[in-house]
ZAKOLBA-399118 format. One record per residue (C-alpha): residue in one letter; x, y, z. Coordinates in steps of 0.2 Angstrom, whole numbers, plus 5000, padded with zeros to 4 digits. Layout:
ZAKOLBA-399118
PT   type     xx     yy     zz
PT      a      X      Y      Z
...
This chain:
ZAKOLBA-399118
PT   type     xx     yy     zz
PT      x   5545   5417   5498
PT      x   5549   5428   5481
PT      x   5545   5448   5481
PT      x   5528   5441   5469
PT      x   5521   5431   5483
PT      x   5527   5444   5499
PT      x   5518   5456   5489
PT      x   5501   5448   5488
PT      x   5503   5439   5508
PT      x   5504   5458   5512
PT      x   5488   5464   5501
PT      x   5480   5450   5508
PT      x   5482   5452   5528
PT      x   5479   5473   5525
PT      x   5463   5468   5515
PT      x   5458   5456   5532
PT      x   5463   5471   5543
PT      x   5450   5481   5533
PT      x   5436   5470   5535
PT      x   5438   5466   5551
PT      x   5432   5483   5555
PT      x   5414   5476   5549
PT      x   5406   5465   5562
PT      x   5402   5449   5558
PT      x   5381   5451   5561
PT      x   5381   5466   5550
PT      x   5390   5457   5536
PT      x   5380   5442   5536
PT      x   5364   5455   5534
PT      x   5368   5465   5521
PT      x   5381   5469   5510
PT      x   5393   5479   5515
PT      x   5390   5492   5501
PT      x   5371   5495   5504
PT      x   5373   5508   5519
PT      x   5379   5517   5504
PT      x   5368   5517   5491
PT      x   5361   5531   5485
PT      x   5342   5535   5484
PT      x   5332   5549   5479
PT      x   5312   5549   5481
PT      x   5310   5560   5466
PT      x   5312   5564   5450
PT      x   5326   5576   5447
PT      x   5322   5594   5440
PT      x   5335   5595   5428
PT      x   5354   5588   5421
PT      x   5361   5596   5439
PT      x   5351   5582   5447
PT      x   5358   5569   5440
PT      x   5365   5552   5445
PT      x   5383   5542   5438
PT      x   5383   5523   5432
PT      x   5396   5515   5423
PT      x   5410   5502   5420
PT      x   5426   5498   5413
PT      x   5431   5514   5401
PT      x   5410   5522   5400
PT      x   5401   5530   5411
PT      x   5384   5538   5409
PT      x   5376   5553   5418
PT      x   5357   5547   5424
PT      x   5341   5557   5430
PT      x   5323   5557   5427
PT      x   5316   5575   5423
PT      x   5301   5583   5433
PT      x   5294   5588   5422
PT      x   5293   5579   5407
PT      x   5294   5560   5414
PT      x   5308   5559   5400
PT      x   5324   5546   5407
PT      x   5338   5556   5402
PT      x   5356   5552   5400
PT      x   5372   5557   5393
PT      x   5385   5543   5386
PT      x   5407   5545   5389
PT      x   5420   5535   5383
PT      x   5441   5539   5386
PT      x   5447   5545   5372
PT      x   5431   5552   5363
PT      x   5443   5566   5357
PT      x   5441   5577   5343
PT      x   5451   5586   5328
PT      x   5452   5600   5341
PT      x   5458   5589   5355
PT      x   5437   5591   5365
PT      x   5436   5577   5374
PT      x   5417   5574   5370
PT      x   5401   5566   5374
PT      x   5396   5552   5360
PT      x   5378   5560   5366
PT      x   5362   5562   5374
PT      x   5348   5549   5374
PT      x   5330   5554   5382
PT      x   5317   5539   5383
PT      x   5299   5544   5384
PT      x   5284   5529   5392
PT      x   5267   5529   5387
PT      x   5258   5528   5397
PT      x   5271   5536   5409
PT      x   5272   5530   5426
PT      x   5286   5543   5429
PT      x   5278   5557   5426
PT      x   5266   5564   5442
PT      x   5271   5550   5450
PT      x   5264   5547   5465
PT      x   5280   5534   5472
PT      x   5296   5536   5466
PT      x   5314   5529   5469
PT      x   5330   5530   5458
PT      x   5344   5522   5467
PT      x   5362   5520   5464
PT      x   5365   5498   5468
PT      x   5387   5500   5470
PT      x   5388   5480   5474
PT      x   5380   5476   5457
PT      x   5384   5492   5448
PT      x   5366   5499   5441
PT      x   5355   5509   5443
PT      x   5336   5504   5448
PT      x   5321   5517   5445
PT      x   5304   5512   5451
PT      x   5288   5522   5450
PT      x   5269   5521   5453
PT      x   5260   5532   5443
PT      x   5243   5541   5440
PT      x   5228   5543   5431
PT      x   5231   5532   5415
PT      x   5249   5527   5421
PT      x   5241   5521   5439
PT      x   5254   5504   5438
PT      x   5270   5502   5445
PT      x   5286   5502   5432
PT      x   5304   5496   5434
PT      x   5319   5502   5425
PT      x   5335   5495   5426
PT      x   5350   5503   5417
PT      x   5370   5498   5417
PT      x   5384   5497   5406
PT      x   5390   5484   5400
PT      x   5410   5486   5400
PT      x   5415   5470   5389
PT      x   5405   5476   5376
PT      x   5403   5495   5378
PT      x   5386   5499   5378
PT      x   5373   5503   5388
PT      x   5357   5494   5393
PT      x   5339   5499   5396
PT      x   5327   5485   5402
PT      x   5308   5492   5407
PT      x   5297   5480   5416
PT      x   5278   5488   5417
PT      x   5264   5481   5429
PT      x   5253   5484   5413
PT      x   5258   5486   5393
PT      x   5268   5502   5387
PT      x   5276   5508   5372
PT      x   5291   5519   5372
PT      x   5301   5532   5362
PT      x   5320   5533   5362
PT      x   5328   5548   5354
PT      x   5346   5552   5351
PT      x   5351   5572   5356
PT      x   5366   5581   5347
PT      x   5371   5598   5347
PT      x   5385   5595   5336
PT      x   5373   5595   5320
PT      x   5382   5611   5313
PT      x   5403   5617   5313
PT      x   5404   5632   5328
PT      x   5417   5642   5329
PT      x   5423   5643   5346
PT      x   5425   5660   5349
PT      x   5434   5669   5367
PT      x   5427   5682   5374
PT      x   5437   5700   5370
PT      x   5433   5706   5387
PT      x   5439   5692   5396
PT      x   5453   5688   5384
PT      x   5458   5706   5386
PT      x   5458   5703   5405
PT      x   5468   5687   5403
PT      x   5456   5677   5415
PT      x   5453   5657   5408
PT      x   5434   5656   5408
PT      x   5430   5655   5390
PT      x   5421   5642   5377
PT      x   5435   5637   5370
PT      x   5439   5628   5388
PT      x   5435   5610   5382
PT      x   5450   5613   5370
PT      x   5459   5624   5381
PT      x   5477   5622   5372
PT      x   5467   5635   5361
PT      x   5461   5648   5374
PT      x   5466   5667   5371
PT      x   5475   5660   5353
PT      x   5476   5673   5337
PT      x   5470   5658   5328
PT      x   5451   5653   5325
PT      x   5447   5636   5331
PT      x   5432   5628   5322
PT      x   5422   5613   5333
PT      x   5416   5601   5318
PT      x   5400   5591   5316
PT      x   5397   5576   5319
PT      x   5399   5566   5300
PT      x   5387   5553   5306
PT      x   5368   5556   5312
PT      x   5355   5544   5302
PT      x   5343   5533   5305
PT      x   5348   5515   5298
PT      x   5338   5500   5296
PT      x   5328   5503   5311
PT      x   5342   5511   5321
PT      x   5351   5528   5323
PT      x   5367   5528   5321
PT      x   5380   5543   5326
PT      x   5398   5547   5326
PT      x   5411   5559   5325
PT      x   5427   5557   5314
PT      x   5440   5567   5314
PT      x   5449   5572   5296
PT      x   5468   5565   5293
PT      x   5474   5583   5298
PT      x   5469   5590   5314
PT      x   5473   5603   5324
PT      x   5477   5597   5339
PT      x   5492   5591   5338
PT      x   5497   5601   5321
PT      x   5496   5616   5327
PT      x   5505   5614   5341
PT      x   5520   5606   5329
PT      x   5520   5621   5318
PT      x   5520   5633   5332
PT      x   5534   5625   5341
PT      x   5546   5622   5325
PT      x   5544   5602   5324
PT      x   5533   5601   5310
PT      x   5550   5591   5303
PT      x   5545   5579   5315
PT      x   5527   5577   5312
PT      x   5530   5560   5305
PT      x   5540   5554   5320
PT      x   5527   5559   5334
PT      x   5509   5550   5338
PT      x   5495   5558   5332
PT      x   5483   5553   5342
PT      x   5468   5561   5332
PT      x   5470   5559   5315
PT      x   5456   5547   5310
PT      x   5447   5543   5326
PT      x   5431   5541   5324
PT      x   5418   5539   5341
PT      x   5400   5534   5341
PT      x   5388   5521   5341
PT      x   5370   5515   5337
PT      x   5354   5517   5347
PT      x   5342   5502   5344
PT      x   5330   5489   5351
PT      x   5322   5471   5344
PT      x   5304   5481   5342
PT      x   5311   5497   5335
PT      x   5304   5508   5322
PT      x   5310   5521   5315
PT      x   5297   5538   5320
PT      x   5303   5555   5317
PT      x   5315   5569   5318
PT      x   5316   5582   5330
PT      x   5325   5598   5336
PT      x   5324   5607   5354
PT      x   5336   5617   5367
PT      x   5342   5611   5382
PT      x   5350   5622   5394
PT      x   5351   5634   5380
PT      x   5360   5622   5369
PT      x   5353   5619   5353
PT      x   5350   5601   5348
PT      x   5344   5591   5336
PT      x   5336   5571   5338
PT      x   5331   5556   5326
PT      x   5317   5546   5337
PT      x   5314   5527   5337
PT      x   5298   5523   5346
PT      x   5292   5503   5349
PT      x   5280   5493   5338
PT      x   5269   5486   5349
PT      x   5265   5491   5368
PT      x   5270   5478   5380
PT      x   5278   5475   5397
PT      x   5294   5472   5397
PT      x   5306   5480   5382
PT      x   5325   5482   5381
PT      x   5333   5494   5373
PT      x   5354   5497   5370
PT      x   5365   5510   5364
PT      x   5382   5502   5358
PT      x   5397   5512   5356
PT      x   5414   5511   5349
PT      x   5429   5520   5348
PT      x   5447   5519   5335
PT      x   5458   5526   5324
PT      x   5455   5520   5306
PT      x   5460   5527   5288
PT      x   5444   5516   5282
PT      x   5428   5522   5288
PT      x   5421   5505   5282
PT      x   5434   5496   5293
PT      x   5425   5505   5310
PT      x   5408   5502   5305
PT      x   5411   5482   5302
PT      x   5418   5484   5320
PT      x   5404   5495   5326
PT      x   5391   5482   5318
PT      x   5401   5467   5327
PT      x   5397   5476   5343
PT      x   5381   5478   5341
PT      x   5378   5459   5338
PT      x   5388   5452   5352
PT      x   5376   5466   5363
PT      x   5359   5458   5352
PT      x   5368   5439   5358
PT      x   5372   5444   5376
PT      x   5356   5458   5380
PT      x   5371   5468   5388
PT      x   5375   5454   5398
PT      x   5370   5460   5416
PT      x   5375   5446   5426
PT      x   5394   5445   5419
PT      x   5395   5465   5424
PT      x   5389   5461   5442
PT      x   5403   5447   5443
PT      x   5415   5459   5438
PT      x   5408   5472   5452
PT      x   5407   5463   5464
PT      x   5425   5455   5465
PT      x   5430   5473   5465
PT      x   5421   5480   5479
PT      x   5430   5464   5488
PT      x   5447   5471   5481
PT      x   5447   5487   5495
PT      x   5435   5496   5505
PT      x   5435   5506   5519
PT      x   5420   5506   5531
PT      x   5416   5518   5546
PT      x   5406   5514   5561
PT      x   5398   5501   5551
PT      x   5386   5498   5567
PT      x   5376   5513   5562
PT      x   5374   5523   5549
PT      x   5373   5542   5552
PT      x   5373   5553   5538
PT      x   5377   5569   5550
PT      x   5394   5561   5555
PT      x   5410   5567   5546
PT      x   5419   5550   5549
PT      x   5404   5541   5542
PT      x   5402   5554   5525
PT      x   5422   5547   5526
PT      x   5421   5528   5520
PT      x   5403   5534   5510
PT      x   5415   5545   5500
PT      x   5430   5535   5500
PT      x   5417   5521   5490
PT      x   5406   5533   5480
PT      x   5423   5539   5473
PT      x   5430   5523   5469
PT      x   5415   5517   5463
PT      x   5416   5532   5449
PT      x   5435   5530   5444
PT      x   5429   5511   5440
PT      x   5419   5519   5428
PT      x   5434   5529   5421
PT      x   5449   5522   5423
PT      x   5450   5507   5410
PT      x   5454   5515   5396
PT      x   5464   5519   5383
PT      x   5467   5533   5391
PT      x   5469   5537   5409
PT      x   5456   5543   5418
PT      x   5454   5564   5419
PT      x   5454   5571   5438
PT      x   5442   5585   5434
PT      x   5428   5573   5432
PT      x   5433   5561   5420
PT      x   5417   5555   5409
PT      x   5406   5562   5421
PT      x   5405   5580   5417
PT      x   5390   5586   5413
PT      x   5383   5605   5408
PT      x   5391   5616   5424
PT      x   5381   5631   5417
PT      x   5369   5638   5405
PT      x   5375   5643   5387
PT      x   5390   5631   5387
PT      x   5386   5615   5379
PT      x   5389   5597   5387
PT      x   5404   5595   5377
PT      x   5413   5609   5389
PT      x   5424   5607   5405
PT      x   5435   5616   5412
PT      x   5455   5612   5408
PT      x   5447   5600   5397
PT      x   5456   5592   5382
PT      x   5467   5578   5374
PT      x   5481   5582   5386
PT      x   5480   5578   5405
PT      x   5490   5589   5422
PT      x   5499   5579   5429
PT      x   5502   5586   5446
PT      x   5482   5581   5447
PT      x   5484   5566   5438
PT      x   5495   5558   5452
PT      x   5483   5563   5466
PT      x   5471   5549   5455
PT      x   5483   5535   5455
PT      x   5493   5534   5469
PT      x   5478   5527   5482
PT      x   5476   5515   5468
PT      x   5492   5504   5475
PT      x   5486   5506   5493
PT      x   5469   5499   5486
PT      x   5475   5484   5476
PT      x   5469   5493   5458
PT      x   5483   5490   5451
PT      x   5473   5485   5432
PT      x   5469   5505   5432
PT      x   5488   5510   5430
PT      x   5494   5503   5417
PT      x   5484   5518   5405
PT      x   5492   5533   5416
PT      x   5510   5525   5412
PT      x   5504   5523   5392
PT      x   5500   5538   5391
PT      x   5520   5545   5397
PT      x   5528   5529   5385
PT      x   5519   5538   5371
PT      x   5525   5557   5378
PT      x   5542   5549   5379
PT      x   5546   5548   5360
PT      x   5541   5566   5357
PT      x   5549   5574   5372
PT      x   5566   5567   5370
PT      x   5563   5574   5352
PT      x   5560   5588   5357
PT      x   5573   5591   5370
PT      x   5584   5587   5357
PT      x   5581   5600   5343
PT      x   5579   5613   5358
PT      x   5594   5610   5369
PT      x   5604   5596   5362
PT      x   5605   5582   5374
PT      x   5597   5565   5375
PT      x   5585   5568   5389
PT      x   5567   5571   5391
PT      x   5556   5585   5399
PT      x   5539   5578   5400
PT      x   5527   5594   5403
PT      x   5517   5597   5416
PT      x   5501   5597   5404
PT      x   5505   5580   5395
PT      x   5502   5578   5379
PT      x   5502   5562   5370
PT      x   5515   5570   5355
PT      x   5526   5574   5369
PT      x   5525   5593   5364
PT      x   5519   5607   5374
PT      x   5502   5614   5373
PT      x   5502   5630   5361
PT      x   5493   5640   5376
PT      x   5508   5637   5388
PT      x   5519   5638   5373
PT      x   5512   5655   5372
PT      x   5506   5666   5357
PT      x   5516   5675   5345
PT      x   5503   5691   5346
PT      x   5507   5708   5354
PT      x   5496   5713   5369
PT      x   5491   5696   5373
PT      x   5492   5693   5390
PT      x   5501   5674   5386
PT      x   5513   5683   5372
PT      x   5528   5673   5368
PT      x   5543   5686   5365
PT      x   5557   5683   5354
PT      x   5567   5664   5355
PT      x   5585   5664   5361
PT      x   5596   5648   5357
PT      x   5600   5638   5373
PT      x   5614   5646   5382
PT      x   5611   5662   5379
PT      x   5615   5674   5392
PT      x   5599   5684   5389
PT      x   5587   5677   5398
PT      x   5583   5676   5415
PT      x   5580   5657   5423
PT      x   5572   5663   5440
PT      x   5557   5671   5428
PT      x   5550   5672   5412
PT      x   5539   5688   5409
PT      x   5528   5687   5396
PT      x   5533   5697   5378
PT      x   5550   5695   5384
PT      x   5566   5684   5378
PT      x   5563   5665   5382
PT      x   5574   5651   5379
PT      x   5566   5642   5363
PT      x   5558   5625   5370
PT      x   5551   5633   5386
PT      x   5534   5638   5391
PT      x   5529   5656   5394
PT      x   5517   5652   5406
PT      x   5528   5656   5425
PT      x   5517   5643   5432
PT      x   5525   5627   5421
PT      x   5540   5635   5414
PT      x   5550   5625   5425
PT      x   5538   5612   5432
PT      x   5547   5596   5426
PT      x   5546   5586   5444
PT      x   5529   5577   5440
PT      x   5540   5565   5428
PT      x   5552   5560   5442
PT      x   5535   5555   5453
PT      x   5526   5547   5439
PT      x   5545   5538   5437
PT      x   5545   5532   5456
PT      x   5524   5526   5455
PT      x   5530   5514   5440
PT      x   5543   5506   5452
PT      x   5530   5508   5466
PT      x   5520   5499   5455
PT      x   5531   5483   5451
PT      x   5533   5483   5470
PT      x   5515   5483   5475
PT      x   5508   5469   5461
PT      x   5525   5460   5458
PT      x   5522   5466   5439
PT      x   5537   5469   5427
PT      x   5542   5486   5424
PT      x   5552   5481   5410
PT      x   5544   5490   5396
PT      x   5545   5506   5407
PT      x   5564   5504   5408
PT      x   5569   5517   5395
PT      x   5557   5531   5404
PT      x   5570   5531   5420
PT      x   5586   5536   5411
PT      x   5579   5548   5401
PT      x   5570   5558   5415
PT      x   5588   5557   5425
């Protein structure tokens, strides 16, 4: 039996071991996902109460506001990032009934379905709305988009608007007080290579927000030249090798089109939410009726042509209009990965109050986010990932903490490495893209610095393969990050056990004490891709040149 085949006979006889924890009579009843479904019996009062659905590489965050009766969401893909390096939402939708059944309802239910990968929302309502009304929403990962289908007791029309609050250029500015205190909480968090840095860092609009033959459209795009990673090139003396490093940034444009068979378009808008300004371009239906479908299609790439992305965008949105979104090709796909791995605790009863049960509920509820997250171009981010959402009033959604087109790895690894013990082996293969694309950059780096043909991938990895400018540190007296002056490598006036910040550092090291040093993480991302050819019986080959240069 060859290494290929052991592997699988393995993954097969732990998978049987798992399930055998699940009697036979509860299996036959129900699936063994629905003692974990999530269900709440009320409409929420805000964003904090809301509810994740996703697939593939989007997710969305979900909730019905008290309200208003408005369905709300918020709409992230991996690598919506920006000239700043924000990894951003594409938006906000909201969708208003009328009548509305969701508002002063007198039944409600929004429930989380894992097995099929939805969300269901049902509600009886009063007065004029005294009907029952059915929403199903899911994203559609072969496509990207994501999918609204109403089905009203009685006829209802609808209104569908797009929120952004990236209407105007801000400038992100830190707080002097706490820049002055040199603590991390500031706005400019969602680019947080930029916090505390003399240099003014300008969040730009989004280029594209318009109603279009019956649709809107929206997109960010970001200029040829962009600050993340320029900045960080000029800062670190390897502008010379601009041209030999990725640019991951320059061009990408992210967005989509909200839209519907029986759309027109009504009016514009503007409002604040979680004091956050915003601005929205409403569609509303033609005729009532009871059932309607609405979609939001989304794409994401680097193009020089903005032409060349909106033919692709367009494409999208007709394989959505030939599909509908395709719900039953998305359940398929969900429900062959909840057969993959799962763990299930006292499956004879389900008791909320027990720590071992919240054990196997977690375990799921977690995996059933990261395969929202994890299919990417990028890897998935462990503070979150698409999920975010506003933590706090007066930051806008775009924000999160450690947040960026750069990833830490010492939290990255805690993602991936259950992900060979739970047969996911498709979600790896963008967390080892990401360090072949550091790879080039570093070994560049580590070259102009020190002279040698190795590689030091930092510990906040950047695509380019170059530190982040905060880490770097600032070339600005008083600031509690200050880089001091650079020595050449081998010079006897620095000292290796320490770096103080404003003092002599060796040029090519970080000023931060807290990654100066912290190199290990590419060993352990280095053993993971061997794991990983061990576990799946995948080649490794195409990782080969990664191991010599980390030794």
């Amino acid at each position: 039996m060859n290494k290929k085949h052991r592997n699988k006979s393995w993954l097969l006889a732990a998978t049987l071991s798992v399930m055998a924890l699940t009697p036979l009579h509860l299996a036959t009843a129900e699936h063994w996902t629905e003692r974990y479904d999530i269900e709440w019996n009320a409409p929420s009062k805000d964003v904090t109460g809301n509810m994740p659905v996703g697939a593939g590489d989007m997710a969305c965050n979900v909730w019905v506001e008290k309200a208003t009766g408005d369905l709300m969401f918020y709409i992230q893909r991996s690598g919506s990032f920006t000239e700043i390096g924000e990894h951003i939402k594409l938006g906000r939708i909201r969708v208003q009934l009328e009548p509305n059944p969701l508002k002063d309802c007198t039944s409600f239910s929004q429930r989380l379905i894992l097995k099929d990968g939805y969300i269901s929302i049902r509600a009886e309502g009063s007065g004029d709305a005294d009907f029952e009304t059915r929403i199903k929403l899911w994203v559609d990962q072969f496509n990207h988009s994501v999918n609204i289908s109403i089905d009203a007791d009685k006829p209802v029309s609808w209104k569908a608007a797009y929120e952004s609050w990236r209407t105007e250029d801000k400038t992100l500015e830190d707080d002097p007080q706490i820049k002055a205190s040199g603590k991390l909480r500031s706005p400019r968090w969602g680019s947080y290579q930029f916090v505390h840095g003399p240099v003014e860092v300008v969040k730009l609009k989004d280029e594209g927000f318009r109603f279009e033959n019956g649709s809107v459209l929206f997109y960010h795009r970001n200029p040829a030249e962009t600050m993340s990673p320029d900045y960080g090139l000029k800062q670190q003396g390897l502008e010379k090798y601009k041209d030999q490093l990725p640019n991951i940034n320059k061009y990408r444009t992210m967005g989509g089109r909200l839209f519907a068979n029986n759309a027109l378009e009504h009016e514009e808008s503007a409002g604040t939410y979680y004091k956050t300004d915003f601005k929205s371009l409403v569609l509303k239906s033609k005729a009532p009726a009871r059932q309607h479908t609405l979609h939001v299609a989304t794409h994401i790439a680097q193009r020089e042509n903005l032409t060349d992305w909106m033919n692709e965008l367009n494409a999208t949105c007709d394989a959505v209009r030939k599909t509908g979104g395709d719900y039953e090709k998305n359940k398929a796909w969900w429900n062959a990965f909840w057969e993959r791995s799962h763990i299930v605790i006292h499956p004879d009863k389900k008791d909320e109050s027990s720590p071992l049960w919240q054990i196997g509920r977690n375990y799921n509820l977690v995996r059933y986010m990261v395969g929202g997250n994890a299919y990417g171009e990028f890897p998935t981010k462990f503070n979150g990932g698409n999920l975010t959402f506003d933590e706090r009033q007066g930051y806008d959604p775009d924000w999160r903490r450690w947040g960026g087109d750069f990833f830490t790895a010492q939290n990255q690894r805690l993602i991936y490495w259950p992900m060979l013990r739970s047969g996911d082996f498709d979600m790896m293969p963008s967390m080892f893209h990401l360090l072949e694309l550091a790879h080039a950059g570093s070994k560049i780096r580590v070259e102009d610095a020190f002279g040698h043909g190795g590689m030091m991938i930092s510990e906040n990895v950047h695509p380019t393969g170059i530190h982040i400018p905060f880490s770097y540190g600032w070339k600005e007296a008083g600031n509690k990050y200050e880089r001091g002056p650079d020595l050449k490598f081998g010079d006897p006036g620095t000292d290796a056990t320490f770096i103080p910040r404003g003092k002599p550092i060796l040029r090519g090291l970080m000023v931060s004490p807290s990654v100066t040093y912290y190199y290990h993480s590419q060993l352990e991302f280095s053993y993971m891709m061997l794991m990983y050819h061990i576990y799946s019986g995948e080649s490794f080959e195409q990782y080969m040149p990664f191991f010599p240069a980390v030794l």
